[in-house]
C-alpha positions, 0 to 999 in steps of 0.5 A: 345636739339633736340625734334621730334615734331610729337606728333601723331609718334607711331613708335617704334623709337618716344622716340629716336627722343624725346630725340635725341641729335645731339651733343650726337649722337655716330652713330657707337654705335647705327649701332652695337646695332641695328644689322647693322654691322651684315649686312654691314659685310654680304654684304662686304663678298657678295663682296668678302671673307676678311681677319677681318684686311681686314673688319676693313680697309673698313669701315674705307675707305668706311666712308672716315675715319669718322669710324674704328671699332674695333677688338673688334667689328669686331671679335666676330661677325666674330665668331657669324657669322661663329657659325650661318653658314653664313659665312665660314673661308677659308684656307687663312684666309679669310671668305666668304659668304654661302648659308645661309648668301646670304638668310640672306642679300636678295640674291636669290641662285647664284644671285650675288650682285656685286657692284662697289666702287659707289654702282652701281651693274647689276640690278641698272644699267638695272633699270636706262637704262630702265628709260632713254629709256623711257625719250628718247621716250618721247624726240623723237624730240630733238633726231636726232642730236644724231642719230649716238651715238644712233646707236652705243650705241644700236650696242654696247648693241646687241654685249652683248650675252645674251644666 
């Protein structure tokens, strides 16, 4: 058996890695007892409004088959959630993210998180432009072979109307 070996860990995770037992890990168990379906299903439904059927199938997809939760996970939560006025069932059937959810999960009101299938959304985007602008400053001299890309790229990001 695994034995977490840091004597002086206080935290409150210090007797699950004492007696943790990679060969006994049930991670699905584990994200539902503490609370993380509750958010994965927030954050999906910041995506877009799904269907239950329609959650179930992307956790499925997103964990490339490893997990499907069932309906039996999914749906009461589903009802947890709807009770606690974070999400609301539309006419079609689907549920969408309210006000509340969005504070719930850490959106700002009217702030969007949209992501893309590699998790890429606006604000990681930004954070990585700045970070290579800044390389690129320090990298001045190997630069002048890539001027014309440069250029373009720079016109292409004045064209973004930022009013």
């Amino acid at each position: 058996m695994f034995r977490h070996d840091d004597e002086k860990d206080t935290g409150p995770n210090r007797e699950f890695f004492r007696n943790f037992d990679p060969g006994n890990f049930n991670f699905a168990r584990n994200f539902r007892r503490h609370g993380g379906m509750r958010y994965y299903v927030l954050w999906l439904l910041s995506q877009k409004n799904l269907r239950g059927s329609e959650i179930i199938e992307t956790v499925q997809r997103q964990t490339m088959g490893w997990w499907r939760p069932s309906p039996g996970t999914i749906y009461p939560l589903l009802n947890t959630l709807l009770k606690e006025g974070l999400i609301k069932k539309e006419e079609d059937l689907r549920f969408s993210l309210t006000a509340k959810g969005a504070e719930e999960i850490g959106l700002k009101p009217g702030q969007s998180r949209k992501v893309n299938a590699e998790g890429w959304d606006i604000e990681k985007i930004i954070t990585e432009m700045e970070g290579y602008v800044s390389y690129l400053e320090d990298e001045q001299e190997s630069l002048k072979e890539y001027r014309e890309r440069i250029q373009d790229i720079s016109g292409r990001l004045s064209k973004l109307n930022m009013e």
